[in-house]
VOPAGU-2260 file (C-alpha; in pm, 1 decimal, decimal comma):
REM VOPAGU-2260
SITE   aa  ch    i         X         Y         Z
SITE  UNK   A    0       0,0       0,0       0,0
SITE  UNK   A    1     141,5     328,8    -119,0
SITE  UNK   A    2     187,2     620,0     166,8
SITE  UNK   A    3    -115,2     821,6       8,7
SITE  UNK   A    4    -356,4     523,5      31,9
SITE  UNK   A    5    -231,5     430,7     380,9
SITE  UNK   A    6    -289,8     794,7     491,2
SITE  UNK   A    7    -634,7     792,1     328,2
SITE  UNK   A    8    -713,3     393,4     429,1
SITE  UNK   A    9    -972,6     416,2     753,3
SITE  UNK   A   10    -782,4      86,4     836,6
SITE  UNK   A   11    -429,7     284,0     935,9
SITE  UNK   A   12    -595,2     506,3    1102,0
SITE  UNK   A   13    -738,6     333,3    1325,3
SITE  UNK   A   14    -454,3     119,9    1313,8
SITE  UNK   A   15    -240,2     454,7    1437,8
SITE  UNK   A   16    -444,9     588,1    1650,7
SITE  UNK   A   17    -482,7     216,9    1879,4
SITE  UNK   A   18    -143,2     243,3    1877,9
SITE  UNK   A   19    -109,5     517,2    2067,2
SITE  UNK   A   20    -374,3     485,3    2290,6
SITE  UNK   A   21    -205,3     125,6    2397,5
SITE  UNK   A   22    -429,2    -110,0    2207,9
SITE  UNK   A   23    -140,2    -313,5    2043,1
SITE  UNK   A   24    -397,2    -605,4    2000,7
SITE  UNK   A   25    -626,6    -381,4    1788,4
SITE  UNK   A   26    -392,5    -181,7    1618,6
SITE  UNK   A   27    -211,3    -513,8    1493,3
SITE  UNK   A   28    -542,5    -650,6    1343,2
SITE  UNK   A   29    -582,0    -315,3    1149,9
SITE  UNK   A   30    -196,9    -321,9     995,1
SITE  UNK   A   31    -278,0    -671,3     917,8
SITE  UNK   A   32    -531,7    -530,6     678,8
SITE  UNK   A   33    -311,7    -257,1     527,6
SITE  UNK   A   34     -36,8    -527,2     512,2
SITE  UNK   A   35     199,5    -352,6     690,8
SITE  UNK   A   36     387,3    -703,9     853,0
SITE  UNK   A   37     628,5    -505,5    1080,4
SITE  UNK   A   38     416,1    -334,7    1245,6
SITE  UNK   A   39     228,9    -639,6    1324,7
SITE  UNK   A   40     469,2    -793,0    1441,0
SITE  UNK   A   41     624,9    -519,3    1657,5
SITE  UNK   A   42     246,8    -466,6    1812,8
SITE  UNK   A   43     282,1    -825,4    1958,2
SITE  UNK   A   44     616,4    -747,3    2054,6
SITE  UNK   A   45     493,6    -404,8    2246,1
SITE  UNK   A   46     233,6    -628,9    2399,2
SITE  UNK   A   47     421,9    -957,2    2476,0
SITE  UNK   A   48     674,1    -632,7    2684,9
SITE  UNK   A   49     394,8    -552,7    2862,3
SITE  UNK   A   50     247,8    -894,5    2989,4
SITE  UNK   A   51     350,8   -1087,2    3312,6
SITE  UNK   A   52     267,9   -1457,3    3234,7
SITE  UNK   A   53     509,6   -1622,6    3106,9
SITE  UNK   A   54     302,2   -1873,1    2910,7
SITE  UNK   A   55     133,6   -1520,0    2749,6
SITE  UNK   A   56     436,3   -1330,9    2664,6
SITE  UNK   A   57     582,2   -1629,6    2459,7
SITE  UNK   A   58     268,6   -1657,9    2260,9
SITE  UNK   A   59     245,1   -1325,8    2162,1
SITE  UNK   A   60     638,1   -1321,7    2072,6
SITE  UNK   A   61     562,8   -1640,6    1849,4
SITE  UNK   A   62     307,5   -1462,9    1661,6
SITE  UNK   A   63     551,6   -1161,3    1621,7
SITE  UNK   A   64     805,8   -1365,7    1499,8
SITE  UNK   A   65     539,5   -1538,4    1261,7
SITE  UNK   A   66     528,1   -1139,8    1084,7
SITE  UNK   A   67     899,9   -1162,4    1057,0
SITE  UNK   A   68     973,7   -1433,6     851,8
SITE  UNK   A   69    1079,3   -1256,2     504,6
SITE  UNK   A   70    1357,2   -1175,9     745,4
SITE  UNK   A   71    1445,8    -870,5     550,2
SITE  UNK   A   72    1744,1    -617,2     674,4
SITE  UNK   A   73    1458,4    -400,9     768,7
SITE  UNK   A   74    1287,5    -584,7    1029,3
SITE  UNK   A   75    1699,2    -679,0    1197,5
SITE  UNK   A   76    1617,8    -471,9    1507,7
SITE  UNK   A   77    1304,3    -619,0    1535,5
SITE  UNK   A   78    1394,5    -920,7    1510,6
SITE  UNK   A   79    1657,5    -882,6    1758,2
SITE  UNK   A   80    1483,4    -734,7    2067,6
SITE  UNK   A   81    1187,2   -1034,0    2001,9
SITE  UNK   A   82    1465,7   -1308,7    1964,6
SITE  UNK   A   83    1624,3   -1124,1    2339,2
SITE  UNK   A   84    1258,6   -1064,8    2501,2
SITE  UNK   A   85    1253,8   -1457,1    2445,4
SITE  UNK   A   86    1586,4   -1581,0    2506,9
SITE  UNK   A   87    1511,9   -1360,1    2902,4
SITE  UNK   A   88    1155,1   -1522,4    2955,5
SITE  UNK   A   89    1268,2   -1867,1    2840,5
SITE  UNK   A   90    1570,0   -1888,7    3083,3
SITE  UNK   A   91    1321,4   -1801,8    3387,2
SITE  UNK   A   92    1149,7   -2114,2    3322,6
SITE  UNK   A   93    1172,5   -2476,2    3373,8
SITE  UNK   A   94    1125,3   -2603,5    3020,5
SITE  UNK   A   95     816,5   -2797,0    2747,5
SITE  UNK   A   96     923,5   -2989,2    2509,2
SITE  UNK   A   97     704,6   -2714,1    2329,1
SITE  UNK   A   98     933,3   -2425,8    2492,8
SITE  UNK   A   99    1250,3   -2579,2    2360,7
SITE  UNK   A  100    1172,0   -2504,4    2020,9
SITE  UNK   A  101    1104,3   -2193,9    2060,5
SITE  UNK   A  102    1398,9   -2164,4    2224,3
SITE  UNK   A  103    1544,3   -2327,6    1824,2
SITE  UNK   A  104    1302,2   -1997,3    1733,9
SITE  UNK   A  105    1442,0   -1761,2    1959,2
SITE  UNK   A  106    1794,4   -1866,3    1804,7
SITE  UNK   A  107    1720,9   -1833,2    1431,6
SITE  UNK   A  108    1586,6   -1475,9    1497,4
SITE  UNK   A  109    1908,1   -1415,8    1695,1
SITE  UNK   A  110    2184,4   -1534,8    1423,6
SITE  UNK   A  111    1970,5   -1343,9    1135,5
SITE  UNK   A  112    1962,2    -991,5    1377,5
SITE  UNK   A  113    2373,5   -1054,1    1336,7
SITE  UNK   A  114    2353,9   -1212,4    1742,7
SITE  UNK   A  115    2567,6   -1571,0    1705,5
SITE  UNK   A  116    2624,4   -1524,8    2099,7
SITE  UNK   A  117    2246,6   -1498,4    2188,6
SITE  UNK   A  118    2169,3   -1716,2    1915,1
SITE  UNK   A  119    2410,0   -1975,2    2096,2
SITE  UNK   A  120    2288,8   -1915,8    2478,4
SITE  UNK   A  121    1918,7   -1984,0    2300,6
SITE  UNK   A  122    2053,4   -2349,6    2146,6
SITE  UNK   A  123    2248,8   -2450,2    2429,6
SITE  UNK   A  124    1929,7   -2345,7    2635,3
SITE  UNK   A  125    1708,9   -2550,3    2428,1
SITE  UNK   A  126    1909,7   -2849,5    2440,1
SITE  UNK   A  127    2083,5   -2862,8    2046,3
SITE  UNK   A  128    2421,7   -2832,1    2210,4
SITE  UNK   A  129    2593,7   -2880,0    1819,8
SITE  UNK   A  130    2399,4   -2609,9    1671,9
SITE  UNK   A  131    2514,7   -2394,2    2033,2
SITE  UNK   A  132    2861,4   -2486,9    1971,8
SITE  UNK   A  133    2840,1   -2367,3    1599,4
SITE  UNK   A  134    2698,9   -2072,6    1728,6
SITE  UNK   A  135    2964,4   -1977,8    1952,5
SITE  UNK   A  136    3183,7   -2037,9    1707,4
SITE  UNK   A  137    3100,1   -1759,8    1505,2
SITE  UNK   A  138    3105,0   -1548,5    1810,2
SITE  UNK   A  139    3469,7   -1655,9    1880,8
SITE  UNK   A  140    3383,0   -1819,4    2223,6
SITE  UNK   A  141    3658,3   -2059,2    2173,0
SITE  UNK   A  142    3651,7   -2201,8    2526,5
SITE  UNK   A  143    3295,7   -2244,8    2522,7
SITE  UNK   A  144    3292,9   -2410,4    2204,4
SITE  UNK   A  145    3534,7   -2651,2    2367,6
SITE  UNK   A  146    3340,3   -2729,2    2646,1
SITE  UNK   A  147    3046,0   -2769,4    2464,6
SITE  UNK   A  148    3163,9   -3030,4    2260,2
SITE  UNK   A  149    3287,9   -3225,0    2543,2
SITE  UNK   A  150    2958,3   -3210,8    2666,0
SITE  UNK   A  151    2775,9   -3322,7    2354,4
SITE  UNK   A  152    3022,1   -3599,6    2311,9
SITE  UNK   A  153    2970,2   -3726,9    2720,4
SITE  UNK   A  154    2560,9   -3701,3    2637,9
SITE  UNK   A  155    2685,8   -3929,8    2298,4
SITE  UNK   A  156    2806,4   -4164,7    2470,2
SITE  UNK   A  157    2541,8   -4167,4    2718,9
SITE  UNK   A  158    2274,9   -4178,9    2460,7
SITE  UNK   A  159    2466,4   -4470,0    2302,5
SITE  UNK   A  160    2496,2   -4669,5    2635,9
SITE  UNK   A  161    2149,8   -4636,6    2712,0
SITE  UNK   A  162    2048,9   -4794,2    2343,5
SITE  UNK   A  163    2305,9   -5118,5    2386,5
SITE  UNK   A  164    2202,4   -5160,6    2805,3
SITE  UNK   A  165    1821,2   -5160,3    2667,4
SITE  UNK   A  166    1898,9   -5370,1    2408,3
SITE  UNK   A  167    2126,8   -5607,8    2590,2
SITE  UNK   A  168    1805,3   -5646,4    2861,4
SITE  UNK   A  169    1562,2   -5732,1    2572,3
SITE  UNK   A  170    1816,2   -6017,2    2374,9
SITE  UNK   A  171    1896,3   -6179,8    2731,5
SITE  UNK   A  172    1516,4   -6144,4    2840,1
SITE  UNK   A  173    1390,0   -6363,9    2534,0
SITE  UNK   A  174    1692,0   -6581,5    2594,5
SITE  UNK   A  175    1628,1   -6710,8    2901,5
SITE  UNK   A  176    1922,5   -6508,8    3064,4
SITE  UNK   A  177    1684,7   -6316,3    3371,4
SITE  UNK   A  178    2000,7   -6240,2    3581,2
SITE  UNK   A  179    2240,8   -6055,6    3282,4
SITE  UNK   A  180    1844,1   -5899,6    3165,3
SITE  UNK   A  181    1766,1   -5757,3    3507,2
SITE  UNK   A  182    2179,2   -5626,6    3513,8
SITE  UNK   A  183    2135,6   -5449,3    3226,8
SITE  UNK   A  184    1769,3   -5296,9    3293,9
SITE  UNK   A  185    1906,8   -5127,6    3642,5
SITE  UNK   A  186    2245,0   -5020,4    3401,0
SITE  UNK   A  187    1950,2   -4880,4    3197,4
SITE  UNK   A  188    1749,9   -4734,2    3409,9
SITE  UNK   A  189    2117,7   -4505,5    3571,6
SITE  UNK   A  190    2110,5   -4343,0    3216,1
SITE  UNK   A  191    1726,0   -4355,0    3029,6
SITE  UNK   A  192    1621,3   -4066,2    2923,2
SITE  UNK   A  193    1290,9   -4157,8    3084,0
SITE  UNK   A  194    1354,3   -4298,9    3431,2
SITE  UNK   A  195     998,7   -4338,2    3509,0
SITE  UNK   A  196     954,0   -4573,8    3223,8
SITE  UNK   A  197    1283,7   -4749,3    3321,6
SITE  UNK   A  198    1153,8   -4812,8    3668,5
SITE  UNK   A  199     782,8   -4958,9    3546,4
SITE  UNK   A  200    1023,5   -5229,3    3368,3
SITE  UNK   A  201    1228,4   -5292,4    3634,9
SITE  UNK   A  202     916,7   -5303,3    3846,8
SITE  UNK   A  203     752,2   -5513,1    3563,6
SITE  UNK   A  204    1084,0   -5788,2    3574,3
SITE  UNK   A  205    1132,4   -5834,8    3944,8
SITE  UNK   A  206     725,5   -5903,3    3987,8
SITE  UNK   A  207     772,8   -6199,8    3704,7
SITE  UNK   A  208    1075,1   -6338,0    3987,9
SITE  UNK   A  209     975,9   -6672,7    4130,9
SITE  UNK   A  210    1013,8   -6739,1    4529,5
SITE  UNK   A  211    1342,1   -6870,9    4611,3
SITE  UNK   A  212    1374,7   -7279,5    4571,8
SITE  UNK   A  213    1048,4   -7333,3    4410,9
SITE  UNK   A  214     861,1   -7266,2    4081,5
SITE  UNK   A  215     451,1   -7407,2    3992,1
SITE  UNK   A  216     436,6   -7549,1    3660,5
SITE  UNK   A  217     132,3   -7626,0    3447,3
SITE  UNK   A  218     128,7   -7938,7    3233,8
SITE  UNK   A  219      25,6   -7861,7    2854,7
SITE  UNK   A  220     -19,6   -7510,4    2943,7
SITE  UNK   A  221    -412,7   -7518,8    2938,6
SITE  UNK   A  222    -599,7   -7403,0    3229,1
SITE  UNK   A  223    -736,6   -7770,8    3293,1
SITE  UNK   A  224    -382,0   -7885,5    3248,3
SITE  UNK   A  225    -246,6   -8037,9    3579,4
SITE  UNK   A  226     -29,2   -7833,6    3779,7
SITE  UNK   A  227     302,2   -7965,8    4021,5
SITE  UNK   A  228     483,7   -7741,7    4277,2
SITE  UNK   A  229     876,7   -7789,7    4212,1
SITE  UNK   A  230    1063,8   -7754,1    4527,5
SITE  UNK   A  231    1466,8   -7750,1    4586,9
SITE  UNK   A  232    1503,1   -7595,0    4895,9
SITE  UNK   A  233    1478,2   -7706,1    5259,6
SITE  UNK   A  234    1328,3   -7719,8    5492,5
SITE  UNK   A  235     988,4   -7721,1    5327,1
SITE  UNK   A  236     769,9   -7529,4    5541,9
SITE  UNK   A  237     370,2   -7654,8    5580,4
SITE  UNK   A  238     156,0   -7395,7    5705,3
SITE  UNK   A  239    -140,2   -7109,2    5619,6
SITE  UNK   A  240     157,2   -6869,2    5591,9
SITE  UNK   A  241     122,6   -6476,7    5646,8
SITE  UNK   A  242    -223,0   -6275,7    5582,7
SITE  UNK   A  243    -305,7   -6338,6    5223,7
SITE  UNK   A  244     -43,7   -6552,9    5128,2
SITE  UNK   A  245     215,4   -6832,7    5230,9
SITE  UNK   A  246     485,0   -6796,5    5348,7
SITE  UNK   A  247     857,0   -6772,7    5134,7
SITE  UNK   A  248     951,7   -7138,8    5088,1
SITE  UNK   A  249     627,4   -7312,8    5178,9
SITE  UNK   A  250     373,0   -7568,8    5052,0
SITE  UNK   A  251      29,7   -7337,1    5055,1
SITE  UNK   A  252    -244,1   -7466,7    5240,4
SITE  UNK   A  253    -544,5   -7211,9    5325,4
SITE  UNK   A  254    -675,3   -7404,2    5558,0
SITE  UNK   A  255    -788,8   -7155,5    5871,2
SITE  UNK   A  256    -745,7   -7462,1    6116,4
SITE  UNK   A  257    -354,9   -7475,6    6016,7
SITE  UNK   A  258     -82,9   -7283,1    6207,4
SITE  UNK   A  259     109,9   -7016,3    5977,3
SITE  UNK   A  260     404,4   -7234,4    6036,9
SITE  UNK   A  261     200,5   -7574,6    6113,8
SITE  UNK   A  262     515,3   -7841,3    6032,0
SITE  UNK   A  263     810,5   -7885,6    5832,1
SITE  UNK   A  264    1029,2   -8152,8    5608,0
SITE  UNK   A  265    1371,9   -8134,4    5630,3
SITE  UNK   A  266    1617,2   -8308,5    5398,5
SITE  UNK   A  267    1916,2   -8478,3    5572,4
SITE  UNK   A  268    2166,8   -8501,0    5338,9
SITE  UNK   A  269    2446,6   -8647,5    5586,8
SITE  UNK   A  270    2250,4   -8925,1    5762,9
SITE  UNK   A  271    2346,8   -9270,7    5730,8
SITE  UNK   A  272    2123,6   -9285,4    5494,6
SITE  UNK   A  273    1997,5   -8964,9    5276,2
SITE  UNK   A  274    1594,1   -8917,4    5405,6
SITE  UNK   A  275    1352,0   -8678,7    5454,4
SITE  UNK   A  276    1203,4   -8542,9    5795,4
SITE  UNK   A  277     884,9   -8443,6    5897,5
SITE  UNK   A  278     903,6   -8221,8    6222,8
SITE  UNK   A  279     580,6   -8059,6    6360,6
SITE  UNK   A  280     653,5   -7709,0    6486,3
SITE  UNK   A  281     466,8   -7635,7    6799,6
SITE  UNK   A  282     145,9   -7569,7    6600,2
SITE  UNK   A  283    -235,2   -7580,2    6741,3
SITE  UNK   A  284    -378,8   -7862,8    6631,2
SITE  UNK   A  285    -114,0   -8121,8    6582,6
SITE  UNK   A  286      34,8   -8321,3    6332,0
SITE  UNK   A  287      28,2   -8709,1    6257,0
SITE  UNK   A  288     233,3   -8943,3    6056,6
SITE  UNK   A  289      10,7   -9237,6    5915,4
SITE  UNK   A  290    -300,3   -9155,7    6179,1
SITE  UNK   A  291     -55,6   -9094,4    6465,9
SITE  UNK   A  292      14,2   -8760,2    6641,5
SITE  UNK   A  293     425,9   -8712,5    6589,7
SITE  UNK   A  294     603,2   -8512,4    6886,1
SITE  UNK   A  295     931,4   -8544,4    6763,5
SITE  UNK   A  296    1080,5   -8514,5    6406,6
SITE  UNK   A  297    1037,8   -8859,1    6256,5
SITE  UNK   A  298    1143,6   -9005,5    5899,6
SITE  UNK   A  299     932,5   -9108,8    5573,8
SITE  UNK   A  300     984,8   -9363,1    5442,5
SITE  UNK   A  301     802,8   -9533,2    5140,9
SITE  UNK   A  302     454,7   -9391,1    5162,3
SITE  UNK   A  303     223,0   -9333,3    5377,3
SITE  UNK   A  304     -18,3   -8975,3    5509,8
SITE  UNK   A  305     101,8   -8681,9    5676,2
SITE  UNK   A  306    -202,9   -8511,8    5876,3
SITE  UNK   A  307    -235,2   -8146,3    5935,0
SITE  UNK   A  308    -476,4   -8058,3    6185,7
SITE  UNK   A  309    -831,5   -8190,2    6141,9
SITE  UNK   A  310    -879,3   -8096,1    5826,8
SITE  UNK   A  311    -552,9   -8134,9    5583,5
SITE  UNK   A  312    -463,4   -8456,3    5497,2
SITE  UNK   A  313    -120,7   -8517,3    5202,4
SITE  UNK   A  314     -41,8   -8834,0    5069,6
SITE  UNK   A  315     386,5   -8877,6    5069,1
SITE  UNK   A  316     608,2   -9085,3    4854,4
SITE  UNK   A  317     930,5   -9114,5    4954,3
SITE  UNK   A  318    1177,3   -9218,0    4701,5
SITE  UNK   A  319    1566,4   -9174,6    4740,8
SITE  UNK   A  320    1629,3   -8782,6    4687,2
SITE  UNK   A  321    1269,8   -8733,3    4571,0
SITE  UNK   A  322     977,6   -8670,2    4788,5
SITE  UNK   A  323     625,1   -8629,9    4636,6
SITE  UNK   A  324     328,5   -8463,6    4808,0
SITE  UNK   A  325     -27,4   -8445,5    4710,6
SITE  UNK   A  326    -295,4   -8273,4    4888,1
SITE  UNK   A  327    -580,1   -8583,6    4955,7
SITE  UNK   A  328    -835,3   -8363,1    5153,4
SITE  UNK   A  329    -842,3   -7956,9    5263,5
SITE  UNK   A  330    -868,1   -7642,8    5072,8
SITE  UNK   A  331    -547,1   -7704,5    4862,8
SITE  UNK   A  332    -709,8   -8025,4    4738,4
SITE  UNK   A  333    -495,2   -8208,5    4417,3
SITE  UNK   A  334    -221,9   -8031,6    4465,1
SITE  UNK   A  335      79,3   -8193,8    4354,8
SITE  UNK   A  336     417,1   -8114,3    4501,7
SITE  UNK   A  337     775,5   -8233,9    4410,3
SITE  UNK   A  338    1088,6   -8186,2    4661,9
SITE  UNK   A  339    1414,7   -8270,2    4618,0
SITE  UNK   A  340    1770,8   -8130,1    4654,8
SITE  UNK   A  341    1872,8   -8260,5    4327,3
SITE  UNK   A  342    1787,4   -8196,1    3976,0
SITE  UNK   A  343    1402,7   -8284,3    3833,5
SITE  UNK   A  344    1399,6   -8438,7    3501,9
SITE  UNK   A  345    1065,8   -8222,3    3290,8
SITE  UNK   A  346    1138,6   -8408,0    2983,4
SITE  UNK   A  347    1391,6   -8604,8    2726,4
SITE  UNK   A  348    1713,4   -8438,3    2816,7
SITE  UNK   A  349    1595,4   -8149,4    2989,4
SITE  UNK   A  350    1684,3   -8084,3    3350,1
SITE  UNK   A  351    1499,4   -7785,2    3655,8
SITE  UNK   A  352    1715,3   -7732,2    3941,2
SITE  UNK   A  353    1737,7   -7432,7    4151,0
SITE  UNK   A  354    2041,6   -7179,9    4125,2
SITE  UNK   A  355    2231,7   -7239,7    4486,6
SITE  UNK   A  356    2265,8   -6879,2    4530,2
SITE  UNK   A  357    1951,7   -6705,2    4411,7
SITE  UNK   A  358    1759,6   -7044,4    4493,8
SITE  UNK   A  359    1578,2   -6879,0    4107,4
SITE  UNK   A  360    1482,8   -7166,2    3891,1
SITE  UNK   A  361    1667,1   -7274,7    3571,9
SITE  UNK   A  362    1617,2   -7539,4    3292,1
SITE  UNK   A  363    1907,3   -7697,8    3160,4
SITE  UNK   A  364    1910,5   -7863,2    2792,6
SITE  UNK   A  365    2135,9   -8179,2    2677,6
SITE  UNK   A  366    2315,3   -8135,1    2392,5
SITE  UNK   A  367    2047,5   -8388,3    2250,7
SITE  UNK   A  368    1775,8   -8152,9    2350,7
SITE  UNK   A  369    1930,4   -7828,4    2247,4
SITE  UNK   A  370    1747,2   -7797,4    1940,7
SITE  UNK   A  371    1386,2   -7881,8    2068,2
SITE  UNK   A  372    1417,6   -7663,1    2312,0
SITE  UNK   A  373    1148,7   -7331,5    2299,0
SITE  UNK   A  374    1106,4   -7023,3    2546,2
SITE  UNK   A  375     769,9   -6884,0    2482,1
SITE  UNK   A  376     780,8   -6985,0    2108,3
SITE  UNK   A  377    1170,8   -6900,6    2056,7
SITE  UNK   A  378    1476,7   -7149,2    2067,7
SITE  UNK   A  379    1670,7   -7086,9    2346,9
SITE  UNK   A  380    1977,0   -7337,9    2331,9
SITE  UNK   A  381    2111,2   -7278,3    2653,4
SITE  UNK   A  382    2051,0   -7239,1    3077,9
SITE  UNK   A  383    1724,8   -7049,2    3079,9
SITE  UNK   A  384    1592,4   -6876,1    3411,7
SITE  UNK   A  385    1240,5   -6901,6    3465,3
SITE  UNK   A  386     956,4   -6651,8    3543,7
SITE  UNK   A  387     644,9   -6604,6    3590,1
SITE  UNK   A  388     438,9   -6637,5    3256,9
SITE  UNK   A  389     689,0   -6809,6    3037,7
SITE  UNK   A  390     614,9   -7099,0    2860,8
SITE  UNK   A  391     829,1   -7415,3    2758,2
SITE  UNK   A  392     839,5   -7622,3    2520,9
SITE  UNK   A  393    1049,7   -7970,0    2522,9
SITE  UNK   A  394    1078,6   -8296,4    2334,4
SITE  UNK   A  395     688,1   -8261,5    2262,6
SITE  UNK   A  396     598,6   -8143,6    2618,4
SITE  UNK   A  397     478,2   -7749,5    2726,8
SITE  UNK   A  398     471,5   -7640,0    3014,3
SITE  UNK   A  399     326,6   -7292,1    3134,7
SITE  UNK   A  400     472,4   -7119,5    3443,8
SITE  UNK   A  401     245,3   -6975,1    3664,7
């Protein structure tokens, strides 16, 4: 618009004369009309200056700087004291993702208004620490270049560190490797960019953990399947356990007549003869061994019952280094337990035992079995660690762990 029809244009003049009365809001709508881009941009900019809020004075800034981007050498002040109004509200806040680029924003108006140093402080604040060491550069802050770089090449190698732990924890997860997984999750979790997510893994990997010395296994995998109690530890506590569940160790049985910690079978290793123990521990309402009430710890041998109270009765077969349990009559009826300090054998050259230090459950393969071997549809070919909610396959057998 030429200066005779802007003079004459009832849009600039009321576009002038809100400007001077302070209505930058009003007077930039009516130099929108006569195209006049500057000035709309430096009404935002006189009312972004006058504004508190933070949140407010960057939004009318961003529009400004939306006027300004022919970038001509004309609009160069401009665009400086909008790219410095920014750079001062930015650094008074704790940061958006949203607020970083306009920190990027702030920058760009900065280097074009001839300002590398601003330009830099508004990278570096924003979090492109390259660009910020370009940037600085050009201003001929050597030393901060340096240091800078240093920086970007520490968060490098951080970024890259995170990327293998993470990946590391996933390959040794669907391998069967739990203990090197949950080593690299917590390496993982020192670095992530997102620690919160980090943690729900971690979280998510030590609920799958099985109790020490024991692990339930489900035949076939189906929920009709029949299910068997592994244990490898001793002494094999028989008992109601804590509120709401047994305790660490135990055989559950939620029978209220039971004592928490009703009885116990011990495995003596360095008798005469290798046998297993059944020792009632003080509880309420006795325990018997074939009908009779025991007061002292006595052996099993062959088979026989093993009473708990009135109500819980388990029928024992005692085999040299294997014990097996099954629940005849109580609230934990069918149950089917397995003890024994040594190995089980699940299928055709596949072996459970539990670790002797983390008492955590592993499967071993046999060469023979190596290649039949599946952990939750994928071959694992050597020790695997168990958890909760895998599922095993072997020489034509699954089992689901619960």
């Amino acid at each position: 618009m030429s200066t005779l029809l802007r003079w004459f244009s009832p849009a600039y003049r009321h576009a002038l004369q809100a400007e001077a009365e302070g209505r930058y809001i009003d007077a930039a709508r009516a130099y929108a009309l006569c195209g006049q881009r500057l000035k709309v941009a430096e009404m935002h900019l006189l009312e972004a200056e006058r504004r508190g809020a933070p949140a407010s004075v960057l939004r009318e800034l961003h529009v400004a700087a939306h006027f300004l981007a022919d970038r001509s050498p004309a609009s160069q002040a401009l665009r400086l004291r909008i790219g410095q109004l920014y750079l001062r509200v930015l650094k008074k806040s704790v940061l958006t993702p949203a607020e970083r680029e306009l920190c990027t924003e702030a920058a760009e108006l900065l280097l074009s208004a001839d300002d590398p140093a601003g330009a830099a402080a508004a990278y570096e604040l924003g979090g492109d620490l390259e660009r910020a060491a370009a940037a600085y550069e050009q201003a001929g802050e050597i030393e901060r270049v340096e240091l800078l770089l240093s920086v970007t090449e520490a968060k490098r190698r951080t970024v890259d560190a995170e990327r293998h732990d993470f990946a590391t924890y996933r390959t040794q997860l669907e391998l069967g490797q739990r203990a090197e997984a949950l080593a690299a999750l917590r390496r993982y979790a020192a670095v992530a960019a997102d620690p919160a997510e980090a943690q729900r893994l971690l979280t998510e990997l030590r609920q799958r953990l099985l109790p020490p010395g024991q692990v339930r296994l489900r035949l076939g995998g189906d929920v009709g399947g029949s299910e068997t109690l592994y244990v490898g530890r001793f002494p094999l506590l028989l008992g109601r356990g804590g509120p709401g569940q047994p305790q660490a160790g135990g055989l559950p049985l939620p029978d209220l007549g039971l004592s928490r910690e009703h009885a116990q079978i011990e495995y003596q290793a360095d008798a005469a003869v290798p046998s297993f123990v059944l020792r009632d521990l003080g509880s309420k309402n006795g325990t018997s061994l074939g009908g009779l009430p025991i007061a002292a710890a006595l052996p099993l041998r062959g088979e026989g019952e093993i009473g708990l109270g009135q109500q819980v009765q388990l029928r024992f077969v005692a085999a040299p280094g294997l014990l097996t349990l099954t629940v005849e009559r109580g609230g934990a009826r069918g149950m089917r337990t397995l003890a024994s300090p040594l190995p089980f054998a699940l299928a055709d050259g596949v072996a459970l035992h539990f670790d002797p230090e983390d008492g955590q459950p592993r499967v071993t393969p046999t060469a023979a079995a190596t290649d039949d071997l599946l952990l939750n549809g994928k071959r694992a070919p050597r020790q695997i660690q168990l958890l909760r909610g895998d599922v095993l396959a072997a020489a034509g057998h699954r089992y689901e762990v619960l």
